[in-house]
C-alpha positions as CSV (number, residue, x, y, z in Angstrom):
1,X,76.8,23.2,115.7
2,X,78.9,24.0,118.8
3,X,80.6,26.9,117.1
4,X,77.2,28.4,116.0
5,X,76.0,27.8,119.8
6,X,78.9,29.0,121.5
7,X,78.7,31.9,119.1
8,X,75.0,32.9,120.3
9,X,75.9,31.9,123.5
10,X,78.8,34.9,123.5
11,X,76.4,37.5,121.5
12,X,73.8,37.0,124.4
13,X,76.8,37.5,126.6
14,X,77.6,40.9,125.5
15,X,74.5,42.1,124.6
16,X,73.5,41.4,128.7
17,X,76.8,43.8,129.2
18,X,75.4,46.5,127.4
19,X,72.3,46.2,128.8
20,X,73.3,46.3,132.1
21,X,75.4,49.3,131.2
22,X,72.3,50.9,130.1
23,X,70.4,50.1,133.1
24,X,73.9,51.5,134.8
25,X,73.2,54.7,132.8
26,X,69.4,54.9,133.7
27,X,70.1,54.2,137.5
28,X,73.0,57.1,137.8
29,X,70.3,59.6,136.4
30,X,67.8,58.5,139.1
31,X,69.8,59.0,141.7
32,X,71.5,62.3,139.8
33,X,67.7,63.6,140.0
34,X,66.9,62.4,143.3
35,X,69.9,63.8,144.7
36,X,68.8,67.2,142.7
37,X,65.7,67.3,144.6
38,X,67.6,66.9,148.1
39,X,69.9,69.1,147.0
40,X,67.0,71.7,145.9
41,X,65.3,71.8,149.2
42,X,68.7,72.1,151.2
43,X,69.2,75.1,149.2
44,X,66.3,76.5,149.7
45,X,65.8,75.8,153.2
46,X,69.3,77.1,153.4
47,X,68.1,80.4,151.7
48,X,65.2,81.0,153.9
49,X,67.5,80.9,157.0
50,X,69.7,83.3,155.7
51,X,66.9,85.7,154.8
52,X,65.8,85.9,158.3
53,X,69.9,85.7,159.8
54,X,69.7,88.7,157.5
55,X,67.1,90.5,158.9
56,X,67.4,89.7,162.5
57,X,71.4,91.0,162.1
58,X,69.4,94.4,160.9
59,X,67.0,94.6,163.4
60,X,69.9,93.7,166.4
61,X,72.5,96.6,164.5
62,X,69.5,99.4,164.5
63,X,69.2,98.6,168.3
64,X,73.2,98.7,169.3
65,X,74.9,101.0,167.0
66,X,77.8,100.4,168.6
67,X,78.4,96.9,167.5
68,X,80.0,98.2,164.5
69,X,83.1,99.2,166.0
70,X,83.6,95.3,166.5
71,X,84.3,94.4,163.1
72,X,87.7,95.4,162.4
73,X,88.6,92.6,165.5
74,X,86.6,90.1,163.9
75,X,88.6,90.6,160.6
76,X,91.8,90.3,162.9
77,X,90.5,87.1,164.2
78,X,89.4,85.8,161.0
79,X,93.5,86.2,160.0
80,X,94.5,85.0,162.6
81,X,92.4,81.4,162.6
82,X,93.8,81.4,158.8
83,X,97.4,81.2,160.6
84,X,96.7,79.4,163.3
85,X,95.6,76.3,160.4
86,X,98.5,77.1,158.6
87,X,96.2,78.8,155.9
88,X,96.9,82.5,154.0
89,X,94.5,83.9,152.2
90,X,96.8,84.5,149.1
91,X,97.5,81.3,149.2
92,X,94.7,79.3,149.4
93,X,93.4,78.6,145.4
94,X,96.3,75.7,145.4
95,X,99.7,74.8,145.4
96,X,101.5,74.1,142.0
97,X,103.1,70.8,141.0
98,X,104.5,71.5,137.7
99,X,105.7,67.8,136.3
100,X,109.6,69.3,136.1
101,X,111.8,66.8,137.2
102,X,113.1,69.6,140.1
103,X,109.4,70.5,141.1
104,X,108.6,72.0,144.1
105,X,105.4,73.1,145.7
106,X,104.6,76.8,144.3
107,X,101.9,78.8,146.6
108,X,100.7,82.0,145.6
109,X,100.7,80.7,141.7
110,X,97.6,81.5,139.5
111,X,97.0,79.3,136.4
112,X,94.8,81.1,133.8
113,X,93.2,78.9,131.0
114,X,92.3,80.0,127.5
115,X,90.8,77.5,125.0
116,X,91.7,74.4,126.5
117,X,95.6,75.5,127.0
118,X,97.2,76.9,129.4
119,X,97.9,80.6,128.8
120,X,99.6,81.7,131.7
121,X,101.3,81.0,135.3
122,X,101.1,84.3,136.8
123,X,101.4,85.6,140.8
124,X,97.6,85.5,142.0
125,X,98.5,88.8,143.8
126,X,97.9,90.3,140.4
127,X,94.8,88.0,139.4
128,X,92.7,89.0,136.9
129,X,89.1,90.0,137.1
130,X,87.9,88.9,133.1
131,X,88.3,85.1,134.2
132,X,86.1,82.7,136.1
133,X,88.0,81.8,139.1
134,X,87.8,77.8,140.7
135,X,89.3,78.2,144.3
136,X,90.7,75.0,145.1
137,X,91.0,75.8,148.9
138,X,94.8,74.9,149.5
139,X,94.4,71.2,147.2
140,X,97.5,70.4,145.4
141,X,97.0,70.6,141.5
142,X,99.6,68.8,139.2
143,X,99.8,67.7,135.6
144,X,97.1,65.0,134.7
145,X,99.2,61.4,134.8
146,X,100.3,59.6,131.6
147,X,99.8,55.9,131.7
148,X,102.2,54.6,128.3
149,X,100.9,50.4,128.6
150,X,97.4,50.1,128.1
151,X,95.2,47.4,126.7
152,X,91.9,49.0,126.4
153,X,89.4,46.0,126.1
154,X,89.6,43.9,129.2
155,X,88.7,45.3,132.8
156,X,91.6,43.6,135.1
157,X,88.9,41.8,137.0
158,X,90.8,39.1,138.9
159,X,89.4,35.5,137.3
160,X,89.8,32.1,138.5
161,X,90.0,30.5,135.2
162,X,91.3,32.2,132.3
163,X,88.8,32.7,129.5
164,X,89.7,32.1,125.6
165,X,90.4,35.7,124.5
166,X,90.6,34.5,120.9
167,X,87.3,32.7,121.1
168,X,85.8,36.4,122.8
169,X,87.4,38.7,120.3
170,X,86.1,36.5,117.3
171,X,82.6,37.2,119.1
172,X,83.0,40.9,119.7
173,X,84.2,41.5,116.1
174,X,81.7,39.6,114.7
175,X,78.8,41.7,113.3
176,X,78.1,45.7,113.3
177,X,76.3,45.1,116.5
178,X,78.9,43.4,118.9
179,X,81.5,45.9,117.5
180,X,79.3,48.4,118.5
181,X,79.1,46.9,121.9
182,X,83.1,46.5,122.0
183,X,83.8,50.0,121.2
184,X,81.2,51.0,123.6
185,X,82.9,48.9,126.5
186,X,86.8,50.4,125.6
187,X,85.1,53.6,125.7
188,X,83.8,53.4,129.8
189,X,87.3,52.0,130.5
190,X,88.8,54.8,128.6
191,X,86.5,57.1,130.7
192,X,87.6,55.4,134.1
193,X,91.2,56.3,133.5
194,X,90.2,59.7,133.2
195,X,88.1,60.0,135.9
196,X,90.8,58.3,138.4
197,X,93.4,60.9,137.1
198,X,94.6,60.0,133.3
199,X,94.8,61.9,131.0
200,X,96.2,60.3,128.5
201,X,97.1,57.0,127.7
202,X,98.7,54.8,124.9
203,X,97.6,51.5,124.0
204,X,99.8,48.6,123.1
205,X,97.5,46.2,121.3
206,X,93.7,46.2,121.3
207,X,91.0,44.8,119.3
208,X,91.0,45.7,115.3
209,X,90.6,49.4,115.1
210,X,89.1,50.3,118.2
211,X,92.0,52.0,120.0
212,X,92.0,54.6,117.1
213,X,88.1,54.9,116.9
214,X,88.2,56.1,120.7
215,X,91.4,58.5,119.8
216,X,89.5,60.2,117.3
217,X,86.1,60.2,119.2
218,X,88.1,61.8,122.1
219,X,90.1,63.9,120.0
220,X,86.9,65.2,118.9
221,X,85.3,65.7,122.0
222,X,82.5,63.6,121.6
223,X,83.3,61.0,124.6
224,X,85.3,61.5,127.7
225,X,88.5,59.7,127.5
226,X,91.8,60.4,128.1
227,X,94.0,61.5,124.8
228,X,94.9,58.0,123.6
229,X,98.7,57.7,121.5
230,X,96.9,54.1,119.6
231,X,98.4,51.3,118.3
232,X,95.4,49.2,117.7
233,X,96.3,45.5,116.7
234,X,99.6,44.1,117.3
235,X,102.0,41.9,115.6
236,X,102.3,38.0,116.7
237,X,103.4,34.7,115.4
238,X,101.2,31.5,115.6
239,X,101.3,30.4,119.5
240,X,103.0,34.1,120.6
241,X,101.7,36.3,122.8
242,X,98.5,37.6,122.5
243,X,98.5,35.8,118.9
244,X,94.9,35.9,117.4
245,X,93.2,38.3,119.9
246,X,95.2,41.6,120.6
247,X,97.7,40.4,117.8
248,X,97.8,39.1,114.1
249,X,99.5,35.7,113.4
250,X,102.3,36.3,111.2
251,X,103.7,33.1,109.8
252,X,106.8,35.0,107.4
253,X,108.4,38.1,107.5
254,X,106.8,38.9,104.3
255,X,103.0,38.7,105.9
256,X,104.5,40.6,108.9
257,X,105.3,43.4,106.9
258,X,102.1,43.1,104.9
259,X,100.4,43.4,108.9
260,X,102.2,46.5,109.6
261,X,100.9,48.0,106.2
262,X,97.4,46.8,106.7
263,X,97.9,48.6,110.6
264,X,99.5,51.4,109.4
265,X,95.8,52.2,107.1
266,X,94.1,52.8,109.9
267,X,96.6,55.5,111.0
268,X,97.6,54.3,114.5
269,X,100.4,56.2,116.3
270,X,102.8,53.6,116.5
271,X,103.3,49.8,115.7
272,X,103.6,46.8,118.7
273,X,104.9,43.8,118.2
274,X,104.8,40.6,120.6
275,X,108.7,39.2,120.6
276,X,108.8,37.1,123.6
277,X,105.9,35.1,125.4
278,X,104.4,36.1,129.0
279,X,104.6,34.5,132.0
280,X,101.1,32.5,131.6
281,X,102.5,31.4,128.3
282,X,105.4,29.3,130.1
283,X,104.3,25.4,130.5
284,X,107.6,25.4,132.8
285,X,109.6,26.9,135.9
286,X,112.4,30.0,134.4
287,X,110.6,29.9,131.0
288,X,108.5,33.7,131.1
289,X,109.6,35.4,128.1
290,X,110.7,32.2,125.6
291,X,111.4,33.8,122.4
292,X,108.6,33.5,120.1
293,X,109.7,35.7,117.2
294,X,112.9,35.1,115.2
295,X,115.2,38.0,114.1
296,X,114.2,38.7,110.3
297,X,110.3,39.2,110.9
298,X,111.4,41.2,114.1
299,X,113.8,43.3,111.7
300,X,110.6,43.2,108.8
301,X,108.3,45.0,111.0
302,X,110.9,47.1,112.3
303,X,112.1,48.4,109.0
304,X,108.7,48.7,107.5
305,X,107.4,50.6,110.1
306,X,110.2,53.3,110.4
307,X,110.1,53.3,106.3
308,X,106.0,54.3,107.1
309,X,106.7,57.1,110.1
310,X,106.3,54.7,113.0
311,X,108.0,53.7,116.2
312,X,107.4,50.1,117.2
313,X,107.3,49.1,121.0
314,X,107.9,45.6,121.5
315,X,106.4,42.7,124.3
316,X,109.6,41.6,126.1
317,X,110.1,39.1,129.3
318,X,113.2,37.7,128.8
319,X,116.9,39.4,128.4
320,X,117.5,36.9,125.2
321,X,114.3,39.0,124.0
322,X,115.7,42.2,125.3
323,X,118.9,41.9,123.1
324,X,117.4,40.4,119.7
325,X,114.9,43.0,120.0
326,X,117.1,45.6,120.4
327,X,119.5,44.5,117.5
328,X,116.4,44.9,115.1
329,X,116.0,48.2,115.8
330,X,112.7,48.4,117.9
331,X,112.4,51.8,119.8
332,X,111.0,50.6,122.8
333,X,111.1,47.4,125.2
334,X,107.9,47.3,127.3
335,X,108.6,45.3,130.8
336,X,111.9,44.4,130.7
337,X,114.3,41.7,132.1
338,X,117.2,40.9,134.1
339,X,119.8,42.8,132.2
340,X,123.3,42.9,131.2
341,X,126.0,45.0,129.7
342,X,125.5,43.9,126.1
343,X,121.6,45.0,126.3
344,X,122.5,48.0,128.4
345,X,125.0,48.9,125.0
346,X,122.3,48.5,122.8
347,X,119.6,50.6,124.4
348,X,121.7,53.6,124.3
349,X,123.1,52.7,120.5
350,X,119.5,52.6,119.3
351,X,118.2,55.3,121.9
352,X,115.6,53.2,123.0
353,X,113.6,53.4,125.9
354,X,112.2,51.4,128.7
355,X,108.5,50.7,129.5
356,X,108.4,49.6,133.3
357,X,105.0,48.1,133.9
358,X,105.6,46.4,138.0
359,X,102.0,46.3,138.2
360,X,101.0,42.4,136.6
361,X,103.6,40.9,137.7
362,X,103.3,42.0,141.2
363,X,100.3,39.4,141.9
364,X,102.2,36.3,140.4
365,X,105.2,37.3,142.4
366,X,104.0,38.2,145.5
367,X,100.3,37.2,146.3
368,X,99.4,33.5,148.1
369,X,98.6,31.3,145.3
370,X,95.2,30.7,147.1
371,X,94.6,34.0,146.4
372,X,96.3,34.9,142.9
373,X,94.8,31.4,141.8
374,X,98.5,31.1,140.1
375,X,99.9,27.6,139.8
376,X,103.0,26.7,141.4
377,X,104.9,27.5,137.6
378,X,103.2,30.4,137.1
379,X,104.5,31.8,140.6
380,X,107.8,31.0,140.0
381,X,108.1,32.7,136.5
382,X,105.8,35.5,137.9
383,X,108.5,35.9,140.1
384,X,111.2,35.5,137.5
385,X,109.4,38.6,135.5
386,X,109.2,40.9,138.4
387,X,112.3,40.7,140.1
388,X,113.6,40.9,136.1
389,X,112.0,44.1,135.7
390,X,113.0,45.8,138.5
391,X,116.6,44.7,137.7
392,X,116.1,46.4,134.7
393,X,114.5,49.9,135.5
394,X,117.2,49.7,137.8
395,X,120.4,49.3,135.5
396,X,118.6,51.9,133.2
397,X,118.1,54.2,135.4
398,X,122.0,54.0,136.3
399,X,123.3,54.4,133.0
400,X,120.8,57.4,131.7
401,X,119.0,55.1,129.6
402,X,115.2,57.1,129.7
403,X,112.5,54.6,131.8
404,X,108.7,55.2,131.3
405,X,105.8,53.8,133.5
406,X,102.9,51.8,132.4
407,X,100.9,49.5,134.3
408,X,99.2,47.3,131.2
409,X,95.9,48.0,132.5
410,X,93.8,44.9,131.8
411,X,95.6,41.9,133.0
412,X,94.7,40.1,136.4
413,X,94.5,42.9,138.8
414,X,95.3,46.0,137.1
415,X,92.2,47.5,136.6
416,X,91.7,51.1,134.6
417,X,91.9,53.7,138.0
418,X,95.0,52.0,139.2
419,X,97.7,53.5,137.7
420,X,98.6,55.3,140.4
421,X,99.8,52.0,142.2
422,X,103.0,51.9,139.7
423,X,103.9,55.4,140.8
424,X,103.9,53.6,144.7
425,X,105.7,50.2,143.0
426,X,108.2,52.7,141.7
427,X,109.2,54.4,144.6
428,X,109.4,51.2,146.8
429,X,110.5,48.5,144.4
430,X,112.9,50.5,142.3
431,X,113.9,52.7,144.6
432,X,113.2,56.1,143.1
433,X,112.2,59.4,145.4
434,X,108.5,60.4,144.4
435,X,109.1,63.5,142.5
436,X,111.3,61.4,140.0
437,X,108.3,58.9,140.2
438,X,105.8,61.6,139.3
439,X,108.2,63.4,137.0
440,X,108.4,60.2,135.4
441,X,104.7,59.2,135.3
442,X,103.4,63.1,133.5
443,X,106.6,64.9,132.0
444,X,108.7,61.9,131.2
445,X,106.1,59.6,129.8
446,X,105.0,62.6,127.9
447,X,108.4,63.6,125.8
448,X,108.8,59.7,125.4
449,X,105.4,59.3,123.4
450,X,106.5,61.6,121.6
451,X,103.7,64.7,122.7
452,X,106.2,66.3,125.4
453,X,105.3,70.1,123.4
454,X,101.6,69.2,124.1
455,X,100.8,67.6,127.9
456,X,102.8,66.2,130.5
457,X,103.5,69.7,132.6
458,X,102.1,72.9,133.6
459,X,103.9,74.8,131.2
460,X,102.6,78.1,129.4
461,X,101.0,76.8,125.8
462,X,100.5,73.1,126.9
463,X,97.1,71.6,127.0
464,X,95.3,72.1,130.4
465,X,95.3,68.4,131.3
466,X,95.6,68.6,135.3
467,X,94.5,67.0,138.4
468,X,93.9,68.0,141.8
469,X,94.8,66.4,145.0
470,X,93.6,66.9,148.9
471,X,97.2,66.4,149.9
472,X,100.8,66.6,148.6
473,X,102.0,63.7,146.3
474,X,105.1,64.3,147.3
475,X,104.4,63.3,150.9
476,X,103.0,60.6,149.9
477,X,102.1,59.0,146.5
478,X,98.8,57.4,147.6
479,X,97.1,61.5,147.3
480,X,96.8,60.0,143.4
481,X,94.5,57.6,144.9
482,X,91.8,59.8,144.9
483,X,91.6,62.8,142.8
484,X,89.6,65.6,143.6
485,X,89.3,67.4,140.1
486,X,90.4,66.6,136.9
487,X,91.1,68.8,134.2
488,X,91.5,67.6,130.8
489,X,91.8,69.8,127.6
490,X,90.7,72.9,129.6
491,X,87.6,70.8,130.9
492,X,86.6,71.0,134.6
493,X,85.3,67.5,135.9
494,X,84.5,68.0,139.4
495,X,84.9,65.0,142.2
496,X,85.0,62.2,139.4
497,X,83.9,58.9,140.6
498,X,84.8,55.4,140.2
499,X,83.0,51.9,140.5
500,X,86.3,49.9,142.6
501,X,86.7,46.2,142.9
502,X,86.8,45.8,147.0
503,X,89.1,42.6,146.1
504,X,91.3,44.3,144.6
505,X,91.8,47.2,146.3
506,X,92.1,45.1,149.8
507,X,94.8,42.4,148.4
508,X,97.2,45.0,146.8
509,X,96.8,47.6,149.4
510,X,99.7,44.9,151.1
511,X,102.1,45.8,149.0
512,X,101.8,49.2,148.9
């Protein structure tokens, strides 16, 4: 009887979400169609003033002829206000941040857009006259950022008390109806990344098949969401990481294989697999990371994966992890820890890669515990993992081993239009310069998912996916904070708009 009530309990639950997203959707076209009205009568008024300006300006220029021999110093003056703000008027439809890992600001640069790709850089001097043209008034545009650690179905909405996830995802994947809903709910975080700047992300365990429903709705246009590189559900053991929510219980290596096969159906883009434990999975101080997995199911998935076509990115917190992991032959080790020369070794035998995601640790590590709500353990290993991960990126970064940036968007304070904060934990934690950091969080992420000959720069032949900021990035990193424009796949989405989390944004602003 409690299951069945705890069950209705959780349908009513998430059938109040999508109501209120609903309502959400009816408010925004209230106020879309109020503002329309205001907007309406501004124009108009706007109009009617203009008329007469117009006709008084022909009525003053009949009676003093001679005004005309004015204009040529107005057009001097109007030149020289241009200089005076440090403004040319060849100059001003934006400055070009290609994604290189040697970019410089480009002035003067055109970029011309043919079918959702980019079909030419070209000198605006010689602009052509067959193409709309979007002035972007001296903003900086810049390839669209790559986020490579995403878990689409939670919202990073700081909790004091955990919830059950397995008891929630057993709900959501219930019936027709509360998949319905679930999909529905991955889909507006999907279309928060892109509205803060994403354009594209890939997902590293999610419910079922959800991550490659919302690919293949994006892919075909029919939502707005970033391009998503899916993995749907992961790989687990009983009591690992994530096991029975994002990630199947395997209790063999024989039933892990079967998992990958049974994943590898719904034609995902790569594999993930849960090796270590987390830090809220430690019961005690310097345990984040205990190995959960032991090396022959590690080396089952591995090998049946790469026999099927598909990288696997493994859930690693502790350097035991790292190396076992490695041995197996996974292709990538998402967060990292404290390293040594024996990992180091094996990154570059197996040409592995590096996923640093700085962003949920950071709160553990750093935050009062009256704030966090961490427990004394929890603080301690959150510590552990951070100061691990940095060590990492670090060492990697040394010895030419290639580091990518994720922030695994839905954990306790990494919310969907925050990615940009790992480009600023980059910089200062790790100690990179901010074109490497942006390099690293469009072109780099890009050739290391494995779609570098489709996004990731402003490149003739590459898929518009761009953003546009009021100032230079390279200045500062916090211009990602708020995007001006995004282009994705050739489409224009002017001054998106997100719903933030005042917490949120107020406690990690002090670590910025």
């Amino acid at each position: 009887m409690d299951s069945e009530k705890n069950t209705a309990v959780g349908r009513k639950s998430l059938l109040r979400r999508h109501a209120k997203l609903t309502l959400r959707y009816v408010r925004m076209f209230v106020l879309w169609a109020a503002a329309g009205l205001v907007i309406g009568a501004l124009g108009g008024l706007i109009g009617t003033a203009f008329c007469y300006a117009i006709r008084e300006a022909t009525q003053l220029r009949g009676a003093y002829p001679w005004l005309l021999y004015f204009l040529p110093a107005g057009g001097l003056l109007i030149v020289w206000l241009y200089r005076l703000r440090g403004m040319h008027p060849t100059d001003t439809n934006g400055v070009l941040l290609d994604g290189t890992e040697k970019m410089t600001p480009q002035t003067g640069r055109d970029i011309y857009i043919e079918g959702g790709r980019i079909g030419a850089v070209a000198d605006a001097a010689a602009r052509r006259e067959d193409y709309e043209v979007v002035d972007l008034g001296g903003q900086y545009v810049l390839p669209g950022l790559i986020n490579l650690h995403v878990h689409l179905p939670a919202s990073g909405k700081p909790k004091k008390k955990a919830s059950d996830p397995k008891k929630l995802v057993k709900l959501i994947t219930a019936n027709a109806l509360t998949r319905r809903i679930g999909v529905k709910l991955c889909e507006g975080y999907a279309k928060t990344e892109l509205l803060s700047g994403v354009t594209t992300i890939r997902t590293v365990g999610g419910v079922a098949d959800f991550d490659t429903i919302i690919r293949d709705l994006a892919a075909q246009g029919k939502i707005l969401s970033p391009r998503v590189v899916a993995s749907n559900m992961a790989v687990s053991v009983p009591g690992g990481h994530m096991a029975g929510s994002l990630a199947y219980e395997a209790k063999t290596p024989e039933e892990a294989a079967a998992y990958v096969e049974r994943i590898a159906a719904e034609k995902p883009d790569l594999i993930k697999l849960m090796i270590t434990g987390g830090v809220l999975d430690a019961k005690e101080k310097g345990t984040p990371g205990e190995l959960k997995m032991e090396p022959d199911m590690v080396r089952a998935v591995c090998d049946k994966a790469h026999e099927l076509g598909f990288i696997v990115a493994a859930h690693v917190e502790s350097t035991e992890g790292a190396r076992m992991a490695l041995e197996c032959g996974v292709d990538s080790i998402e967060h990292g820890a404290a390293p040594t020369d024996e990992v180091m070794r094996l990154f570059k035998e197996g040409n592995s890669f590096l996923c640093t995601t700085l962003s949920p640790a950071l709160p553990y590590a750093l935050f009062d515990r009256s704030v966090s709500c961490a427990s004394e353990v929890e603080q301690f290993n959150g510590n552990m993992v951070f100061e691990g991960i940095i060590a990492n990126a670090k060492a990697a970064l040394e010895q030419g081993i290639p580091v990518a940036l994720g922030n695994d968007v839905g954990c306790p304070w990494v919310t969907q239009y925050d990615f940009w904060r790992e480009l600023c934990y980059f910089e200062k934690y790790v100690g990179v310069s901010r074109s490497f950091a942006l390099h690293t969080a469009t072109l780099r992420n890009a050739q290391l998912a494995g779609i570098g000959d489709i996004t990731g720069s402003i490149e003739v032949g590459k898929e518009a996916d761009m953003i546009v900021t009021a100032t230079n990035p390279l200045d500062d990193l916090r211009a990602l904070r708020t995007v001006k424009h995004v282009i994705h796949r050739g489409h224009l989405i002017v001054s998106p708009c997100v719903k933030r989390k005042s917490v949120v944004d107020r406690e990690l602003d002090k670590f910025l």
